[in-house]
C-alpha positions in Angstrom: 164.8 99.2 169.7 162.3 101.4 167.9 159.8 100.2 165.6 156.6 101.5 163.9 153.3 100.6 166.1 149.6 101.2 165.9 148.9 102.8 169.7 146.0 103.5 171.8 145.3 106.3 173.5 142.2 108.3 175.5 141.2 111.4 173.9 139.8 114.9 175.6 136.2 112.8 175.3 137.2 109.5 176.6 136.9 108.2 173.3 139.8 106.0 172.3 142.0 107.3 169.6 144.4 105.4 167.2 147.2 106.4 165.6 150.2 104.9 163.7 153.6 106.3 165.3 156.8 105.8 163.2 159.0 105.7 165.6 158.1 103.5 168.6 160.1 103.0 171.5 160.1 99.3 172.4 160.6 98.2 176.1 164.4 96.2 176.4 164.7 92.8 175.9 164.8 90.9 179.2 166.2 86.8 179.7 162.4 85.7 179.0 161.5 87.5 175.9 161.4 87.0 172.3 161.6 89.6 169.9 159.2 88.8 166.8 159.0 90.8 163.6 155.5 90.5 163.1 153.9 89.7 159.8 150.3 89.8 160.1 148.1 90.6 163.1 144.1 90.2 163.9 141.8 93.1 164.9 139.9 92.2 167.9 137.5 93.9 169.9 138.8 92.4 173.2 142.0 94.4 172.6 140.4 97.5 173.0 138.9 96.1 176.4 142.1 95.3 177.6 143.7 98.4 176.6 141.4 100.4 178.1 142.2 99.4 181.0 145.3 99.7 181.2 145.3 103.4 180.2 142.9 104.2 182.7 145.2 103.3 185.1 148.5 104.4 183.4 147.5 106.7 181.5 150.1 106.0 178.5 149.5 105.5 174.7 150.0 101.9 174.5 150.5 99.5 171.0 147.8 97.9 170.0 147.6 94.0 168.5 148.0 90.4 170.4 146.9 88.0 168.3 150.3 87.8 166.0 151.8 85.7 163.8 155.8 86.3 163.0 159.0 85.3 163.1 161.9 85.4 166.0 164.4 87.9 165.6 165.9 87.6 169.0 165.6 85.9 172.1 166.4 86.2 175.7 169.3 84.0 177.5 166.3 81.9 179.7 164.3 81.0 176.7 164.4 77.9 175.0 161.4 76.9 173.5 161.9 79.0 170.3 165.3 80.1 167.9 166.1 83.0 165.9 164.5 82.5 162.9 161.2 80.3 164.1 157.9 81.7 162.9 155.9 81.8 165.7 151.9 82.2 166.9 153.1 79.5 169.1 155.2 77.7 167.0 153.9 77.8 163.9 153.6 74.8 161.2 155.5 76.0 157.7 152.1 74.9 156.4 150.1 77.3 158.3 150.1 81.2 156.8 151.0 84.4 159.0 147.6 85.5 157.8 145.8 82.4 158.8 147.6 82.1 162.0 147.2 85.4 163.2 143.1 85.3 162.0 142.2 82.5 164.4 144.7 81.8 167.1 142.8 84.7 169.6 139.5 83.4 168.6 139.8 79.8 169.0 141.4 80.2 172.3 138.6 81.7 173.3 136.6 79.4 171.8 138.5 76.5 173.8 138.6 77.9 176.7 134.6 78.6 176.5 134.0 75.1 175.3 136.7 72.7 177.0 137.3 74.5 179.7 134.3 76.0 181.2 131.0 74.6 179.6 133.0 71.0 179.4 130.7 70.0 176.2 130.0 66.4 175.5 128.9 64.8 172.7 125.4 64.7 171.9 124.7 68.3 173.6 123.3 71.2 172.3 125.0 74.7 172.2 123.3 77.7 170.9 125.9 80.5 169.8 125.0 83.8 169.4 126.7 86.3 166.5 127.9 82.9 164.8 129.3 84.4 162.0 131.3 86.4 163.7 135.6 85.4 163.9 134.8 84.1 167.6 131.7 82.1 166.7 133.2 80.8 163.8 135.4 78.9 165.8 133.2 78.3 168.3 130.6 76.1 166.0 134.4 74.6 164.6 135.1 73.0 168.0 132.1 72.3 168.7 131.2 70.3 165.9 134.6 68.1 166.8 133.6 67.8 169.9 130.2 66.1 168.7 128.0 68.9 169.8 124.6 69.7 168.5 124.8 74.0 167.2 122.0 76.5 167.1 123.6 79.6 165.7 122.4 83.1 165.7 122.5 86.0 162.8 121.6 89.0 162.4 122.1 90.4 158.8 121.6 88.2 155.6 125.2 87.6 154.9 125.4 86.1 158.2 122.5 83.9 157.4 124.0 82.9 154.0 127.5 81.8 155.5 125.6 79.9 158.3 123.5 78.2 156.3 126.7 76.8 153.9 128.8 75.6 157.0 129.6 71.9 156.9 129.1 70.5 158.7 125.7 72.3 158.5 124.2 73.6 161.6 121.3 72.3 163.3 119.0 75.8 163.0 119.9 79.2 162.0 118.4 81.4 164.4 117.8 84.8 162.1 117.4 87.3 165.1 115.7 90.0 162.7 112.7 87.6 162.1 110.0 87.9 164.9 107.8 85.0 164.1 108.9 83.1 166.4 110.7 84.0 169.8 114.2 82.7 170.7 113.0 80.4 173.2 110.4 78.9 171.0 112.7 78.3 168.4 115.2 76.3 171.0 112.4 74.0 172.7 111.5 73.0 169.3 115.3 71.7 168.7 114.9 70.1 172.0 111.7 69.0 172.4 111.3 71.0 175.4 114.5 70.6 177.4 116.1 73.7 176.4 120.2 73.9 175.6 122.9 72.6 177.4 125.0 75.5 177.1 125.0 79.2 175.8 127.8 81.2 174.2 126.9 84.5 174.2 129.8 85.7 172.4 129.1 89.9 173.6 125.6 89.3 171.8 124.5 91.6 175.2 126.9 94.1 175.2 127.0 95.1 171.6 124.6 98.9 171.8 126.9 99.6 175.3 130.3 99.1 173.1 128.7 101.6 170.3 127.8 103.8 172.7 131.4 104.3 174.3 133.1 104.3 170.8 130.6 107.4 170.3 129.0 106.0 167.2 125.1 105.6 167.6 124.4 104.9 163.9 124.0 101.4 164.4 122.7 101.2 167.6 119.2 99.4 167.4 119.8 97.9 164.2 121.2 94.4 165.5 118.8 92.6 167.6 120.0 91.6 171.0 118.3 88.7 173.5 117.5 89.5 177.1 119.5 88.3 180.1 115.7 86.6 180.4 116.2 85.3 177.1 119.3 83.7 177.8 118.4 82.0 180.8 115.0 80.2 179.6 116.5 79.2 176.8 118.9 77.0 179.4 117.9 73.1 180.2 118.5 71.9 183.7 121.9 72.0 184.6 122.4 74.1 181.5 125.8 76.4 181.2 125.8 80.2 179.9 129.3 81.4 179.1 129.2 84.8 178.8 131.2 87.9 177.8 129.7 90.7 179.6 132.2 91.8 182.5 129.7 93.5 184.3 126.6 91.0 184.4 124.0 92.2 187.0 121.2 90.0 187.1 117.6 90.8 188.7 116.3 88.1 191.3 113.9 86.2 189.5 116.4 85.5 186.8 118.4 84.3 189.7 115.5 82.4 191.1 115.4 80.6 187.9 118.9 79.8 187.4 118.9 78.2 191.0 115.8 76.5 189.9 117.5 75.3 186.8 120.6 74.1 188.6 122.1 76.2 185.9 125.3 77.8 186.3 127.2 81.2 184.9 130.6 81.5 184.0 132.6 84.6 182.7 134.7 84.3 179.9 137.9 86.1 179.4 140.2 83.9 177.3 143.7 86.5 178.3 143.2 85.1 182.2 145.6 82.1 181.0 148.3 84.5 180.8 147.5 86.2 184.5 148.5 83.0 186.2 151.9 80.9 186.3 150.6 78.0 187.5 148.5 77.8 184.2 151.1 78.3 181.9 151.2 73.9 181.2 146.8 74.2 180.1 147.5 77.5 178.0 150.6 75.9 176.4 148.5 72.6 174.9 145.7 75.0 173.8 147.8 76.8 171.7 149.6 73.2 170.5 146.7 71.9 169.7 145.3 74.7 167.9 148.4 74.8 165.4 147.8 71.1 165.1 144.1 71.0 164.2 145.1 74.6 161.3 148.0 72.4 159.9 145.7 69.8 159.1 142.8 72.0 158.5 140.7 70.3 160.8 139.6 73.7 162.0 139.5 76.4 159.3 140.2 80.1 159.6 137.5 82.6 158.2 139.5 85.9 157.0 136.9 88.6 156.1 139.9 90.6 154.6 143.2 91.9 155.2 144.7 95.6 155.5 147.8 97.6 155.7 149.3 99.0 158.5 148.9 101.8 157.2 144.6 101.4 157.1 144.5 100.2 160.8 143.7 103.3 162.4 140.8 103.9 160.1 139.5 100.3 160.7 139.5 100.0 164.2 137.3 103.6 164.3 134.9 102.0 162.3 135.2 98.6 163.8 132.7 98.5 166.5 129.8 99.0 163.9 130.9 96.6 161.8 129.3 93.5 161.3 131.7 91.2 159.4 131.7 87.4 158.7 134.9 86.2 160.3 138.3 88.1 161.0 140.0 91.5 159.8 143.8 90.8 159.1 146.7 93.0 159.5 149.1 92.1 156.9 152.6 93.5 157.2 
């Protein structure tokens, strides 16, 4: 079956290149697959990441887009969890929009996964989330919030303070990175009285000027302020949890030294290992119920910073890694 597609491929640089093929050959239709007309899609950054990947080893142009919303148009003989017909992010409530589906189900699955999964937050702890207003962090102070946790956000732009400041519920301190009167750590021991957080979410708040770098646009680099591994790790109480995105974390000694002093712990988040492992499957399956549950009763609330055609993708993804946007970009089909 052949269908138009948004692929990825490496160019003569390295730099990734988009482009929007007409006529895309889609792999068969085996007895576990679904076929799913998709209506809208969300741009994330961890796409690219996993993309790359791929390519590197494959060296194919591959489609691009995982976080969908859509309807089934056909299924294979094993499958019976969905019909022709059903719309689907999981199975999705008639309530719930493609657009709003598709804006929030990658994020808040990685927000869940962070949260429930790896930081195991209680109620009556304290988080602090870095690039809150961004789609992932969104969610992340969503969940939290739910969960009875305590949220120290960061910003970095004025729009980002704005939106932060009107959440509700509100959040406990809006950490505006760009203002130096204070230092990071400072600003957490005063929200504790001295203890430090109970867990960070870094959210790829350390890897932003390496991702402009590779994408080969160095106009923004500098311009966002970043915290130091160092940062991170006094900001931590005793016992304290950093969740972090950075794949390739090296960390010097003494930061070491204090983390074992700290009893603190590191864990790496990739929210897509779910789908790596079989024997996960039944855990993935009630995050992505439970997600549908909570938008259908708008207990958790999607944040769309706009939507585009399929026909501006290519142009928004080049641009997307110096971007800055409150909440989700939206493909709407």
């Amino acid at each position: 079956m052949q269908t138009r597609a948004v692929v990825v491929k490496r160019g003569e640089s390295g730099h990734r290149i988009y482009e929007l093929k007409e006529s895309f050959e889609c792999p068969p239709l085996d007895e576990n697959s679904i076929a799913v007309k998709i209506k809208a899609c969300g741009l994330s950054l961890q796409d690219n990441k996993i993309l790359e990947e791929f390519n590197l080893i494959s060296k194919k142009e591959q489609p691009f887009g995982r976080e969908i919303s859509g309807i089934v148009t056909n299924v294979g003989s094993a499958v019976t969890r969905v019909s022709i017909g059903d719309e689907v992010a999981v199975r999705k409530p008639e309530k719930v929009d493609h657009i709003d589906a598709a804006g929030c189900v990658g994020d808040v699955v990685k927000a869940y996964t962070a949260l429930h999964y790896q930081a195991r937050v209680c109620g009556g702890e304290t988080l602090l989330i870095f690039n809150g207003a961004s789609s992932s962090g969104v969610m992340a102070i969503q969940l939290a919030h739910i969960w009875g946790a305590k949220v120290l956000a960061t910003a970095s732009s004025e729009e980002e303070v704005i939106y932060l400041q009107s959440l509700e519920p509100s959040i406990a301190n809006v950490i505006d990175l760009r203002n130096t009167k204070k230092s990071l750590v400072d600003l957490c021991m005063d929200e504790t009285g001295g203890l430090g957080v109970d867990c960070v979410i870094d959210n790829g708040a350390l890897r932003q000027d390496d991702e402009f770098k590779e994408q080969g646009d160095l106009s923004c680099m500098g311009k966002r302020s970043s915290p130091s591994k160092h940062d991170v790790i006094s900001c931590l109480a005793v016992a304290g949890r950093w969740i972090t995105s950075l794949q390739d974390l090296q960390l010097d000694p003494p930061d070491s030294q204090m983390l074992y002093l700290k009893g603190a712990s590191v864990s790496f988040l990739f929210e897509h290992s779910w789908v790596l492992s079989r024997g996960q499957q039944g855990r993935y399956l009630h995050i992505l119920t439970d997600i549908m549950d909570k938008l259908s009763t708008s207990v958790i609330r999607p944040v769309i910073h706009h939507t585009v055609s399929l026909e501006d993708v290519c142009d928004t993804l080049q641009h997307l890694f110096s971007q800055h946007n409150v909440g989700k970009i939206v493909v709407r089909m």
